[in-house]
PQR file of N, CA, C, O and H, with PARSE charges and radii, in Angstrom:
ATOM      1  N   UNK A   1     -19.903  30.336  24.569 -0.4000 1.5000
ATOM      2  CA  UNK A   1     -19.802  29.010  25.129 -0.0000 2.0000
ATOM      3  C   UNK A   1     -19.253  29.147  26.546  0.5500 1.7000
ATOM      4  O   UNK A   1     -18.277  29.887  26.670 -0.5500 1.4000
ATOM      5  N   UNK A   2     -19.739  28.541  27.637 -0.4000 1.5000
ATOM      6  CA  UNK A   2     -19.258  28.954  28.737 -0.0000 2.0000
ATOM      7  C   UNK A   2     -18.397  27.456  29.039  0.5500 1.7000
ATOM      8  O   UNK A   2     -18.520  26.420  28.386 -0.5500 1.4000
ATOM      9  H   UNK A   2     -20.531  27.939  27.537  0.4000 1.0000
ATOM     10  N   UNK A   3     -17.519  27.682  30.199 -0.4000 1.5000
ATOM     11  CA  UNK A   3     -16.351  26.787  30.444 -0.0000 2.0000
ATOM     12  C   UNK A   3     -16.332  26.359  32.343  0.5500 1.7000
ATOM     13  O   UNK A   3     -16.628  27.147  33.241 -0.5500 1.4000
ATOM     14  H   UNK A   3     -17.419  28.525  30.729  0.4000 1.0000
ATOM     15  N   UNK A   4     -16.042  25.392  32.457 -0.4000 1.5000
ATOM     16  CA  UNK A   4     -16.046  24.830  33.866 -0.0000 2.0000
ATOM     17  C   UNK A   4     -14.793  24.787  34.116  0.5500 1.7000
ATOM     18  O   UNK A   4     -14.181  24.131  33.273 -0.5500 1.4000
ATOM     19  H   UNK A   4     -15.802  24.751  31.728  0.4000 1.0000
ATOM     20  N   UNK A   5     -13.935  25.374  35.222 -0.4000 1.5000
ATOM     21  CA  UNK A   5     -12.338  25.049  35.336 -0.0000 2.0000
ATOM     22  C   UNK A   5     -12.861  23.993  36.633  0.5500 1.7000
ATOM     23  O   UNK A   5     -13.963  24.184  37.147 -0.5500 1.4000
ATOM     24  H   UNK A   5     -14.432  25.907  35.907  0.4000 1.0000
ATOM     25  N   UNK A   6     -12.114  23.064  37.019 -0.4000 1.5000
ATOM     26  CA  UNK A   6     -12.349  22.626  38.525 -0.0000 2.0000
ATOM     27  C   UNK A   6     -10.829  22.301  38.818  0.5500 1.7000
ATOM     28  O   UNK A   6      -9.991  21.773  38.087 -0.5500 1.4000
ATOM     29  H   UNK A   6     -11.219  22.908  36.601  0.4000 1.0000
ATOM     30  N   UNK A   7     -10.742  22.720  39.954 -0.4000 1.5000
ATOM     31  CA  UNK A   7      -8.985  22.732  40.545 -0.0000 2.0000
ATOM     32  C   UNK A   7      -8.869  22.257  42.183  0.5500 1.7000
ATOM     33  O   UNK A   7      -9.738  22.037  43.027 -0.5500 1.4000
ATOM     34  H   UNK A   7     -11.423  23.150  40.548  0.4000 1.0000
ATOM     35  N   UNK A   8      -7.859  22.222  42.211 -0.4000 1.5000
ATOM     36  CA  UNK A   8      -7.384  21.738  43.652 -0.0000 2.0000
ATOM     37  C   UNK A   8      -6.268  22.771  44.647  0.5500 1.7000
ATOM     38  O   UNK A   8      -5.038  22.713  44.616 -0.5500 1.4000
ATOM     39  H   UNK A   8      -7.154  22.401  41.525  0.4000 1.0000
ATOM     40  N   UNK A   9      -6.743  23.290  45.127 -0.4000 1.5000
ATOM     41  CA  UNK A   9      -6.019  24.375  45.712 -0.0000 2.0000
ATOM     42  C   UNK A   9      -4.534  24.014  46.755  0.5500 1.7000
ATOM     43  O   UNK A   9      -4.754  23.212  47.663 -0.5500 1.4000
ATOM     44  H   UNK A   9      -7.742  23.337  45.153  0.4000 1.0000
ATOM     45  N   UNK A  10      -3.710  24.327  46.696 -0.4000 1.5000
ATOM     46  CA  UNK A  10      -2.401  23.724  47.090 -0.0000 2.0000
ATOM     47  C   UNK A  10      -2.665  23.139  49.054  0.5500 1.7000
ATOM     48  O   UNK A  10      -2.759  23.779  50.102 -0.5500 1.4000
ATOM     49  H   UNK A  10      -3.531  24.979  45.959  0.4000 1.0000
ATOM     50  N   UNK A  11      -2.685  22.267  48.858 -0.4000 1.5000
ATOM     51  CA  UNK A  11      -2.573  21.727  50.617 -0.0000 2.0000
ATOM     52  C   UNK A  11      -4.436  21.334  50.692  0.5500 1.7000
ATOM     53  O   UNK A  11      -4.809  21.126  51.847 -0.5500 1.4000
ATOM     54  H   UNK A  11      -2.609  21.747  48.007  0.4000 1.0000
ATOM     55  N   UNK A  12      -5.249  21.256  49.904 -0.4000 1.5000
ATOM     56  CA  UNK A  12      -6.201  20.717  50.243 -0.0000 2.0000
ATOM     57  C   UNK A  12      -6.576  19.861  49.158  0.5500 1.7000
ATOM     58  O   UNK A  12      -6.163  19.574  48.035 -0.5500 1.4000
ATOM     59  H   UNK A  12      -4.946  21.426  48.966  0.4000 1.0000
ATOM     60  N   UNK A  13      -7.841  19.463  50.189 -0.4000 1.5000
ATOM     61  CA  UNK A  13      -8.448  17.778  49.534 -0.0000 2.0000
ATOM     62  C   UNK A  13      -9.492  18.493  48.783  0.5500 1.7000
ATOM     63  O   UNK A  13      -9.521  17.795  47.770 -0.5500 1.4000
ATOM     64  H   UNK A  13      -8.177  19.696  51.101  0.4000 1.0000
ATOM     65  N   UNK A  14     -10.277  19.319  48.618 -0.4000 1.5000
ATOM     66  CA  UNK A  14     -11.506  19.578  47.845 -0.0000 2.0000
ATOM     67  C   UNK A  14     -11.201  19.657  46.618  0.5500 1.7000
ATOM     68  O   UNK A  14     -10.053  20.025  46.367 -0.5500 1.4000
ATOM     69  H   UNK A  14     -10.254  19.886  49.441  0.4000 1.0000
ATOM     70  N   UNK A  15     -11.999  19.384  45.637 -0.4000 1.5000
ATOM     71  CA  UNK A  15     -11.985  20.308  44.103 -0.0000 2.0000
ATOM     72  C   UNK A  15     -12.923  21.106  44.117  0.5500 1.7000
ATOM     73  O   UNK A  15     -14.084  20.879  44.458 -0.5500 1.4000
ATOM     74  H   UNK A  15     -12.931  19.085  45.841  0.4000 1.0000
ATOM     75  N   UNK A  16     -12.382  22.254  43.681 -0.4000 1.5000
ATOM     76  CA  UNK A  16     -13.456  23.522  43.625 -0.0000 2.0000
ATOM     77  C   UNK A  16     -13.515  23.707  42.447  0.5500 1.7000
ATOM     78  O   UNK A  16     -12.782  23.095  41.671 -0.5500 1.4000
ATOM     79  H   UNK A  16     -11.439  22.438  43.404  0.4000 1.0000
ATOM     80  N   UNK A  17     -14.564  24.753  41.984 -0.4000 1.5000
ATOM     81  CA  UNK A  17     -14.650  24.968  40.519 -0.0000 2.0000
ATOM     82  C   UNK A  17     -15.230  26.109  40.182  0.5500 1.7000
ATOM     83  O   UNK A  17     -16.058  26.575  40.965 -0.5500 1.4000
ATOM     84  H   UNK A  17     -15.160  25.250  42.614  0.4000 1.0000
ATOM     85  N   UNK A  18     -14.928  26.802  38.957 -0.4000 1.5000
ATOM     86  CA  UNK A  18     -15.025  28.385  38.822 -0.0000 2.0000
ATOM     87  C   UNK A  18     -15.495  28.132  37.410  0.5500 1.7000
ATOM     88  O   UNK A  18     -15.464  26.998  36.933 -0.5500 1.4000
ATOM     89  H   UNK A  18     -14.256  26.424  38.321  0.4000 1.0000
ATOM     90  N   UNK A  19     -16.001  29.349  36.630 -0.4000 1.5000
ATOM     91  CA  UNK A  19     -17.195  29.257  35.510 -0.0000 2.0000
ATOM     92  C   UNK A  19     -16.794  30.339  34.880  0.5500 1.7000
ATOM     93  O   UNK A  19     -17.119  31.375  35.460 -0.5500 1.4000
ATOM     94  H   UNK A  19     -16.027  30.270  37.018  0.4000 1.0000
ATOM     95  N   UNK A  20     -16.054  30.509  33.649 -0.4000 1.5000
ATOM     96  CA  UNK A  20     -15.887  31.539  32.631 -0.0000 2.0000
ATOM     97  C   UNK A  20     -17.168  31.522  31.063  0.5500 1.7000
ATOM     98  O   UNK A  20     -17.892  30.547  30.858 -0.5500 1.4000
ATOM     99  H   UNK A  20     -15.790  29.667  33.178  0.4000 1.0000
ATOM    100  N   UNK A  21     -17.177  32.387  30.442 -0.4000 1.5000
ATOM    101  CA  UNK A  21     -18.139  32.984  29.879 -0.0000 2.0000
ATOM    102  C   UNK A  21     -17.658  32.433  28.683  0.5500 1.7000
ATOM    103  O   UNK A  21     -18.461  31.926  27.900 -0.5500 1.4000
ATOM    104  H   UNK A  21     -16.590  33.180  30.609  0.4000 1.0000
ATOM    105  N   UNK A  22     -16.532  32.460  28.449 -0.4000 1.5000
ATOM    106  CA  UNK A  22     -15.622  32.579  27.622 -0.0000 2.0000
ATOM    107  C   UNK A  22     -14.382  32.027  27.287  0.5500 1.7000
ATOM    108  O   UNK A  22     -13.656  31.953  28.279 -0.5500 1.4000
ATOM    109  H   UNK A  22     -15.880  32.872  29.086  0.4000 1.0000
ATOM    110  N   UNK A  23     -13.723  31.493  25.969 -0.4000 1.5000
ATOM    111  CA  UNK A  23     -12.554  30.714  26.277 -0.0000 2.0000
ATOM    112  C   UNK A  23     -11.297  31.451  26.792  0.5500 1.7000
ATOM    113  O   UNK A  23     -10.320  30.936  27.336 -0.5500 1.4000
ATOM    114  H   UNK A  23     -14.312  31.552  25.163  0.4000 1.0000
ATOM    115  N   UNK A  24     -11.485  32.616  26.546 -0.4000 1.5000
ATOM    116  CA  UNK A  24     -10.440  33.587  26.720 -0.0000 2.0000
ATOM    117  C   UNK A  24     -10.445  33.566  28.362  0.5500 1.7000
ATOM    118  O   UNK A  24      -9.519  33.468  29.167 -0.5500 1.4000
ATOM    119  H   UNK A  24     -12.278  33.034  26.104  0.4000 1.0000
ATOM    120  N   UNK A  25     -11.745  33.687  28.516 -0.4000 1.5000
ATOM    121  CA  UNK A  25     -11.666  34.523  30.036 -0.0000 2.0000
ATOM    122  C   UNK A  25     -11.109  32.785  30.746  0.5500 1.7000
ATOM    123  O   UNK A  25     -10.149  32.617  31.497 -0.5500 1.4000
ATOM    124  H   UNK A  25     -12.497  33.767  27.862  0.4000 1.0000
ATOM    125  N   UNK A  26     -11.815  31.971  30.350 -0.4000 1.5000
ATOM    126  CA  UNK A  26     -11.118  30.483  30.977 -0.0000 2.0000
ATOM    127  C   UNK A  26      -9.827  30.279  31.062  0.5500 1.7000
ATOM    128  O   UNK A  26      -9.154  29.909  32.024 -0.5500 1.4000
ATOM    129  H   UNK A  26     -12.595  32.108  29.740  0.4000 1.0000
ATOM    130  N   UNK A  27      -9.329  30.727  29.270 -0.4000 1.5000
ATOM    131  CA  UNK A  27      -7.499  30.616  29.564 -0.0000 2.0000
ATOM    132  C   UNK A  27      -6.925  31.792  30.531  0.5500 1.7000
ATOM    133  O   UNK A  27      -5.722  31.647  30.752 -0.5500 1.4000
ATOM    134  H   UNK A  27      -9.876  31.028  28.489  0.4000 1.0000
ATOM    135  N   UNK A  28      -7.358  32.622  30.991 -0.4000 1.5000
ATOM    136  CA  UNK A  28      -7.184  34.023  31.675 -0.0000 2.0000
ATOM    137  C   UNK A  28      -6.976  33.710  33.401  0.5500 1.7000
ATOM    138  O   UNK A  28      -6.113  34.175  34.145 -0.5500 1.4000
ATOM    139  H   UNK A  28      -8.335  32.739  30.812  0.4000 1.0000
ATOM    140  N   UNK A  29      -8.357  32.529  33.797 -0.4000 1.5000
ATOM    141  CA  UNK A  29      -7.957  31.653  34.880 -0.0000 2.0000
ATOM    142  C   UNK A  29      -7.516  30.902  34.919  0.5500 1.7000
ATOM    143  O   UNK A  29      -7.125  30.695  36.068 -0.5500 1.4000
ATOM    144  H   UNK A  29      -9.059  32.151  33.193  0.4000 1.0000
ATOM    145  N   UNK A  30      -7.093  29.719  33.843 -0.4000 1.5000
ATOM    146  CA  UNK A  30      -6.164  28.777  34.143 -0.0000 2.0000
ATOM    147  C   UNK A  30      -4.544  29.401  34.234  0.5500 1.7000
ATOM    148  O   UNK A  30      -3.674  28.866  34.922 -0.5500 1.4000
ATOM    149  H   UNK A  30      -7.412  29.887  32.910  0.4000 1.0000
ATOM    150  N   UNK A  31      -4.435  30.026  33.813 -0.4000 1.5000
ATOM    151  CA  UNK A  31      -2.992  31.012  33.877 -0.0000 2.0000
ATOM    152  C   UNK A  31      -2.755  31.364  35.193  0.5500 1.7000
ATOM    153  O   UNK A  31      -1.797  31.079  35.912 -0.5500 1.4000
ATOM    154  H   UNK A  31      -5.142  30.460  33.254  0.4000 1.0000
ATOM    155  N   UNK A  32      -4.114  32.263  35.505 -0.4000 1.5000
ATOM    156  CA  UNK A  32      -3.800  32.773  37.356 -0.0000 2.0000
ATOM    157  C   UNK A  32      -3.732  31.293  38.135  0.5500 1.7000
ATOM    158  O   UNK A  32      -2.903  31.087  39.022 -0.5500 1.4000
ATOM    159  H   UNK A  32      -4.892  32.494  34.922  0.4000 1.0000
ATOM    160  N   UNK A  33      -4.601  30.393  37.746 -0.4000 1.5000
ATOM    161  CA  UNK A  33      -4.437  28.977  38.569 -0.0000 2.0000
ATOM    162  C   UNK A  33      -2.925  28.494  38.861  0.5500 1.7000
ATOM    163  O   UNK A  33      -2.469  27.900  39.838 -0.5500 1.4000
ATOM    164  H   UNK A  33      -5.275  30.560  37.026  0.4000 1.0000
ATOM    165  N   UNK A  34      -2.315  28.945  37.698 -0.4000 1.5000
ATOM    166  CA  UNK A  34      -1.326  28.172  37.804 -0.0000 2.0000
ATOM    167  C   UNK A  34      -0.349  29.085  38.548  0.5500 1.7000
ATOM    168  O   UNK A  34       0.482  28.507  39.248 -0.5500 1.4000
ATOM    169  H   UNK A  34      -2.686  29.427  36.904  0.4000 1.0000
ATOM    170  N   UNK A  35      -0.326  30.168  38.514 -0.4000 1.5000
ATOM    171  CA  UNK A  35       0.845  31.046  39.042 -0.0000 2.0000
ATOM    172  C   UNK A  35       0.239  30.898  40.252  0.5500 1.7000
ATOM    173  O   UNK A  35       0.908  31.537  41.063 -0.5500 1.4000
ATOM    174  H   UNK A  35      -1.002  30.638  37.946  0.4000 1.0000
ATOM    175  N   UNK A  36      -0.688  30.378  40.782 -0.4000 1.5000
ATOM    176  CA  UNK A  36      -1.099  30.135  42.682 -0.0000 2.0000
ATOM    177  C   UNK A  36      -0.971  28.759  43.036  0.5500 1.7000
ATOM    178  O   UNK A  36      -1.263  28.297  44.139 -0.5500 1.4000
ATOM    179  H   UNK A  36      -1.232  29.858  40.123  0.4000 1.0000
ATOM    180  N   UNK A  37      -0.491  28.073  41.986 -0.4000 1.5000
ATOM    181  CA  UNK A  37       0.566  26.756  42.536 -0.0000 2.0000
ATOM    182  C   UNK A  37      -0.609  25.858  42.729  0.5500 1.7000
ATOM    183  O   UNK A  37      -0.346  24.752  43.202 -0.5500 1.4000
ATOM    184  H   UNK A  37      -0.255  28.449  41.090  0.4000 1.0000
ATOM    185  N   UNK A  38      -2.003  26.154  42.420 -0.4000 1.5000
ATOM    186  CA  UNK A  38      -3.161  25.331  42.031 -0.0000 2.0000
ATOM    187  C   UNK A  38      -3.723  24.099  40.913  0.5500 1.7000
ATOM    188  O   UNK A  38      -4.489  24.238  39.959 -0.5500 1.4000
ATOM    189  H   UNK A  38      -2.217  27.053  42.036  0.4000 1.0000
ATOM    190  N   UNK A  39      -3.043  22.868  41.416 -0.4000 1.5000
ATOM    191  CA  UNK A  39      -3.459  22.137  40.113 -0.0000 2.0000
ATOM    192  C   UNK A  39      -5.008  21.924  39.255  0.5500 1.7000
ATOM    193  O   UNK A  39      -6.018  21.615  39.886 -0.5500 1.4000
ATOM    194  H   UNK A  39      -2.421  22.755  42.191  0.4000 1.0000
ATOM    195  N   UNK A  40      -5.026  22.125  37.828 -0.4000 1.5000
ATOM    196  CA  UNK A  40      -6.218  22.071  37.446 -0.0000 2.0000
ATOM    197  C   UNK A  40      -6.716  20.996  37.102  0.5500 1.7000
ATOM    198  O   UNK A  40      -6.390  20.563  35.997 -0.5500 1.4000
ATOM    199  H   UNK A  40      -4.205  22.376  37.316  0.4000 1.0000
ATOM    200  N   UNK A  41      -7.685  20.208  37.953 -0.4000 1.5000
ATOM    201  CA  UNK A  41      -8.270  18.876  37.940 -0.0000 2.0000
ATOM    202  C   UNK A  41      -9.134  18.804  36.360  0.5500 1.7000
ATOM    203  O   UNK A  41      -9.222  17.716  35.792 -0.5500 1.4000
ATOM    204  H   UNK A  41      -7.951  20.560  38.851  0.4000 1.0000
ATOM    205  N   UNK A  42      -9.693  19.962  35.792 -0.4000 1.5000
ATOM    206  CA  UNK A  42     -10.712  19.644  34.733 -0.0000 2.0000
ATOM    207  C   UNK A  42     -10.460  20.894  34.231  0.5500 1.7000
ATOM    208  O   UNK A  42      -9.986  21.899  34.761 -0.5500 1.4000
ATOM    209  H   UNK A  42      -9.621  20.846  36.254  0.4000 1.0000
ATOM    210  N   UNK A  43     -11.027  20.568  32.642 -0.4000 1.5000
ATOM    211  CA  UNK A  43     -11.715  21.859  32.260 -0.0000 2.0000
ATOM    212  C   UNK A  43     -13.055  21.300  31.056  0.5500 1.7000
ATOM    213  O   UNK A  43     -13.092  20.465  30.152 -0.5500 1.4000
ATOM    214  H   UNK A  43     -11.412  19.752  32.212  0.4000 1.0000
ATOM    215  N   UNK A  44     -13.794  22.039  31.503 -0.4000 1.5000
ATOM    216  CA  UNK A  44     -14.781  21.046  30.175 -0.0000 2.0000
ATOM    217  C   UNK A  44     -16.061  22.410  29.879  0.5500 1.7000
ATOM    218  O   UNK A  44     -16.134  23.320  30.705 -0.5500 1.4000
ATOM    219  H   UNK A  44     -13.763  22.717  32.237  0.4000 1.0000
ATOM    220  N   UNK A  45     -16.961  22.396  28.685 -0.4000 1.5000
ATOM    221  CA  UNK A  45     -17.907  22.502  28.510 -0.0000 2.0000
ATOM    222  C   UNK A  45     -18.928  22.304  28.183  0.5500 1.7000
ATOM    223  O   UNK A  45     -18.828  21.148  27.773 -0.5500 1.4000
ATOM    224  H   UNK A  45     -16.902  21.657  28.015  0.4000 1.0000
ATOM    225  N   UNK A  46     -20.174  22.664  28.010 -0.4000 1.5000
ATOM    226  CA  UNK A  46     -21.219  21.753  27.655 -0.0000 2.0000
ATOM    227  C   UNK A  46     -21.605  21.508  26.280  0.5500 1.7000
ATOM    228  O   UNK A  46     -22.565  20.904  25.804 -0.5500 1.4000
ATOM    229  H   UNK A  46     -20.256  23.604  28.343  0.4000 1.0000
ATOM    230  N   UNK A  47     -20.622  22.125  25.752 -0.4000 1.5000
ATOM    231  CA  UNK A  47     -20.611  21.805  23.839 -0.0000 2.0000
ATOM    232  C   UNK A  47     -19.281  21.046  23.892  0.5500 1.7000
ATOM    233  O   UNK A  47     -19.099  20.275  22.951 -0.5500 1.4000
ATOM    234  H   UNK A  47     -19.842  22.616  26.138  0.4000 1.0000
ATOM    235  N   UNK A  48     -18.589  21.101  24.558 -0.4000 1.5000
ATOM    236  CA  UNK A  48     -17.051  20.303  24.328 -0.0000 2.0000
ATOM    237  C   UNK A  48     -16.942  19.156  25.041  0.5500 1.7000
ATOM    238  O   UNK A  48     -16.148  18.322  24.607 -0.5500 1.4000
ATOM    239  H   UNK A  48     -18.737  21.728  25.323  0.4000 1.0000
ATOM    240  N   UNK A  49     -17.472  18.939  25.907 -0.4000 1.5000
ATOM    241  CA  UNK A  49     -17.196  17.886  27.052 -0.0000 2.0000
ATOM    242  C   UNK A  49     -16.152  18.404  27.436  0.5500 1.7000
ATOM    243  O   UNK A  49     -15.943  19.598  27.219 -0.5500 1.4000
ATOM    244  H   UNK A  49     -18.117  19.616  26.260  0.4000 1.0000
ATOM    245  N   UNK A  50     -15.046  17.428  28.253 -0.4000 1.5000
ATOM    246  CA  UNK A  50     -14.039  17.129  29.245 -0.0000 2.0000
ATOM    247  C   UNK A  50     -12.778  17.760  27.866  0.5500 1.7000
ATOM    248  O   UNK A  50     -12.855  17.287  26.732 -0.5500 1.4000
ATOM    249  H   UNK A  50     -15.215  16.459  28.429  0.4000 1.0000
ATOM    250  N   UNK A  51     -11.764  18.781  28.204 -0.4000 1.5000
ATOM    251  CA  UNK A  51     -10.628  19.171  27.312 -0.0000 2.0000
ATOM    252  C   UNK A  51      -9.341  19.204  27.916  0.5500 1.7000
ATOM    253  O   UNK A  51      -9.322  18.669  29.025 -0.5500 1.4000
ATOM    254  H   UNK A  51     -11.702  19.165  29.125  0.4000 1.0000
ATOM    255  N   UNK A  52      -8.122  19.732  27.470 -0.4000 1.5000
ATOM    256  CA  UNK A  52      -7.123  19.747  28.470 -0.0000 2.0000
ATOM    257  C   UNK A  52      -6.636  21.106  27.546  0.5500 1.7000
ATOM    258  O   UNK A  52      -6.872  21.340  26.361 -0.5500 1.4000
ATOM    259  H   UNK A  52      -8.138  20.167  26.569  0.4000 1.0000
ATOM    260  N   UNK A  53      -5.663  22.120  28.803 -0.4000 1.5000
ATOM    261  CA  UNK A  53      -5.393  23.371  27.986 -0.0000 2.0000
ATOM    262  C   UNK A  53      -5.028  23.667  26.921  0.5500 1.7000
ATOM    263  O   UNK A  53      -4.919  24.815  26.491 -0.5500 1.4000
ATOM    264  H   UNK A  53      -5.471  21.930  29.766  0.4000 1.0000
ATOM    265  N   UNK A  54      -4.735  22.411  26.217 -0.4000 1.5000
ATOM    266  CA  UNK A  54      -4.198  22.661  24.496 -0.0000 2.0000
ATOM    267  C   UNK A  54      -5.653  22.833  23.656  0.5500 1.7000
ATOM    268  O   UNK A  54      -5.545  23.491  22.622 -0.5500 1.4000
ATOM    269  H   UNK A  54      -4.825  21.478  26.566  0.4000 1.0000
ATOM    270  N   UNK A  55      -6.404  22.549  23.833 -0.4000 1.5000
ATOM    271  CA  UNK A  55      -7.473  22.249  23.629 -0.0000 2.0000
ATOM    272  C   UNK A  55      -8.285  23.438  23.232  0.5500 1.7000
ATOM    273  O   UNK A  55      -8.727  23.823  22.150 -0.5500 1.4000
ATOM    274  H   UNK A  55      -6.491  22.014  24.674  0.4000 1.0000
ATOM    275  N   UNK A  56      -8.380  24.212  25.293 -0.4000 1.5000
ATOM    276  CA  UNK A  56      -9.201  25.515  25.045 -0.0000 2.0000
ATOM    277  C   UNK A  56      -7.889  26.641  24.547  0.5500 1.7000
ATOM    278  O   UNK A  56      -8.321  27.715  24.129 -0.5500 1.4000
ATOM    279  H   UNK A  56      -8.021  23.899  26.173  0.4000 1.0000
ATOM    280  N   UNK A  57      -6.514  26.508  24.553 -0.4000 1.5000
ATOM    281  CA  UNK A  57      -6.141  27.544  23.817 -0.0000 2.0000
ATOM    282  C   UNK A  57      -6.347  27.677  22.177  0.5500 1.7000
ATOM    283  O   UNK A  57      -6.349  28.647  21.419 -0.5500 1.4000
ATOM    284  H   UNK A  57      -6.162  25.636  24.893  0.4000 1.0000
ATOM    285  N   UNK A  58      -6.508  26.334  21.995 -0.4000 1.5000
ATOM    286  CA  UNK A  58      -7.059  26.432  20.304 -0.0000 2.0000
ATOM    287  C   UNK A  58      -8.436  27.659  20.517  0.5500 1.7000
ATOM    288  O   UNK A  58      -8.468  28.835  20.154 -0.5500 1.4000
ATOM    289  H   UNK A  58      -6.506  25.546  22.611  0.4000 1.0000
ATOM    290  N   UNK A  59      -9.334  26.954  21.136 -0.4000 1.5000
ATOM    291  CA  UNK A  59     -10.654  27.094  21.244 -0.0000 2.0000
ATOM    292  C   UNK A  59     -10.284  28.872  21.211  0.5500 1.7000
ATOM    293  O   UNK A  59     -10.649  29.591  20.280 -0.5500 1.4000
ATOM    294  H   UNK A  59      -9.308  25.999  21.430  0.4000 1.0000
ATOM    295  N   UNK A  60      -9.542  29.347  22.348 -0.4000 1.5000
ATOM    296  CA  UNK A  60      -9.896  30.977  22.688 -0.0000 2.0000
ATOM    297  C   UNK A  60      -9.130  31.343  21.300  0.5500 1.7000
ATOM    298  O   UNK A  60      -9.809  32.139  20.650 -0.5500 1.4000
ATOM    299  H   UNK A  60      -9.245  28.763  23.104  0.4000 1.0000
ATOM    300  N   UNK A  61      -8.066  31.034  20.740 -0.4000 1.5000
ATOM    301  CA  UNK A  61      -7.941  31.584  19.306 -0.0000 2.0000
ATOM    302  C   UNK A  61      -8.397  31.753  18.209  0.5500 1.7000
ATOM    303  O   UNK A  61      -8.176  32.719  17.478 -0.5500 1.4000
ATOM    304  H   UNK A  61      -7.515  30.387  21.267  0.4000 1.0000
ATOM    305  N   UNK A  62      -9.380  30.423  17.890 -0.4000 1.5000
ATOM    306  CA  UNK A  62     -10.880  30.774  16.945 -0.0000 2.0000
ATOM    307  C   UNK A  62     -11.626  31.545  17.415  0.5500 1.7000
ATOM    308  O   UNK A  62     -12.040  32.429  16.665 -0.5500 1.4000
ATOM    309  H   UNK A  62      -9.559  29.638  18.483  0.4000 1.0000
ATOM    310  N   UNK A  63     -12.073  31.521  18.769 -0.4000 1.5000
ATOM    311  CA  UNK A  63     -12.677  32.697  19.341 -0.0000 2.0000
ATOM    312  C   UNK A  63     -12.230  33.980  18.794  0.5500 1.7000
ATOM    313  O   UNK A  63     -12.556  34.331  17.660 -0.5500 1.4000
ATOM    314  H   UNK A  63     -11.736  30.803  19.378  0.4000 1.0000
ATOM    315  N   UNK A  64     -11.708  34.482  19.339 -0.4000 1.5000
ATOM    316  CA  UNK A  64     -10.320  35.984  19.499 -0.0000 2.0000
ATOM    317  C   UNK A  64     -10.988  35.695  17.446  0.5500 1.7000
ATOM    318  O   UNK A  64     -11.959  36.357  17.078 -0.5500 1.4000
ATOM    319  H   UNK A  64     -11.444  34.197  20.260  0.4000 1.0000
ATOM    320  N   UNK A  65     -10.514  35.012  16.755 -0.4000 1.5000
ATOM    321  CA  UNK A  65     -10.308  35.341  15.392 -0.0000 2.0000
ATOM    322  C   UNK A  65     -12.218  35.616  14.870  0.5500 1.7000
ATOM    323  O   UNK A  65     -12.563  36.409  13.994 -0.5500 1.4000
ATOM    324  H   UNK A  65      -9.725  34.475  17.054  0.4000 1.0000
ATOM    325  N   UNK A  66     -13.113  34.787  15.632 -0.4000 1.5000
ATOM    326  CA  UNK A  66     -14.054  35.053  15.395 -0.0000 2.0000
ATOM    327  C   UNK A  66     -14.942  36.962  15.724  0.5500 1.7000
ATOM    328  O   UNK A  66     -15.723  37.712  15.138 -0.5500 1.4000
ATOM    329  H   UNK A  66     -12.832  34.143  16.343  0.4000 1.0000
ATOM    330  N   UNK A  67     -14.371  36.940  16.648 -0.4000 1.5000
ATOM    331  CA  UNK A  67     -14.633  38.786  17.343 -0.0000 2.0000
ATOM    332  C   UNK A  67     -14.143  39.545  16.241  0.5500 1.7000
ATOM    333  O   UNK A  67     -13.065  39.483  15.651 -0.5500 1.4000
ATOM    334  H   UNK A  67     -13.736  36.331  17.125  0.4000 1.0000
ATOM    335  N   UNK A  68     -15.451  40.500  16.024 -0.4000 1.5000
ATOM    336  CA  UNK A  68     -15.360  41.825  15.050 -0.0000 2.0000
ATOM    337  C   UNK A  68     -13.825  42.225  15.629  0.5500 1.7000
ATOM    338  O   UNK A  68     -13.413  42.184  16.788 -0.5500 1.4000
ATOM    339  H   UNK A  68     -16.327  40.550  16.503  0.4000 1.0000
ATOM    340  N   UNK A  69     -13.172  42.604  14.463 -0.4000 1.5000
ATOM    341  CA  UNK A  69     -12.022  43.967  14.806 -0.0000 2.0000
ATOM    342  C   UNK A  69     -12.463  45.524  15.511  0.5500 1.7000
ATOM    343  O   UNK A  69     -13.631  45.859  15.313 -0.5500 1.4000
ATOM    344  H   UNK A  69     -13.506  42.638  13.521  0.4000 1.0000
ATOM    345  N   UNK A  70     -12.044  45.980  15.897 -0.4000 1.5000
ATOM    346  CA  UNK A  70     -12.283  47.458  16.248 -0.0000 2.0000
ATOM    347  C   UNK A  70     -11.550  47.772  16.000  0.5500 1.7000
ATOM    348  O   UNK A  70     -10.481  47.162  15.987 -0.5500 1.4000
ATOM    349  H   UNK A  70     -11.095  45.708  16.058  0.4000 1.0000
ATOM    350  N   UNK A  71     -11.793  49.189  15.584 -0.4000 1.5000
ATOM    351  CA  UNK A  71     -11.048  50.190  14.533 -0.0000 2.0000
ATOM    352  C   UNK A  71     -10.341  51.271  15.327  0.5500 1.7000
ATOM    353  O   UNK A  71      -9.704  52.149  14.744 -0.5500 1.4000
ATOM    354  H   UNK A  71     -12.662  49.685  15.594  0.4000 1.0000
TER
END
């Protein structure tokens, strides 16, 4: 399932927006977003609609539980 972050970068007017593969890899950028003092305007996908980070950290933990183990 792929994921849309869209954010606002500290001192500007644009929202920009970045595209993970994955919920993991999404919670992986909203984390770096935040340690760069970047507020996150959205996060949504096209099976989920519009979510907020409680949301996709559920999401990347069914994930994560869905992935084969390696041995």
């Amino acid at each position: 399932m792929s994921y849309t972050i869209g954010f606002q970068a500290k001192d500007q007017t644009a929202v920009l927006a970045t595209e993970a593969a994955t919920a993991n890899q999404a919670v992986a950028i909203v984390a770096a977003l935040r340690q760069s003092a970047d507020e996150i305007k959205f996060i949504r996908s096209p099976q989920e609609g519009d979510m907020g980070i409680e949301m996709l950290l559920l999401l990347a933990k069914e994930e994560a539980e869905e992935m084969p183990q390696r041995v």
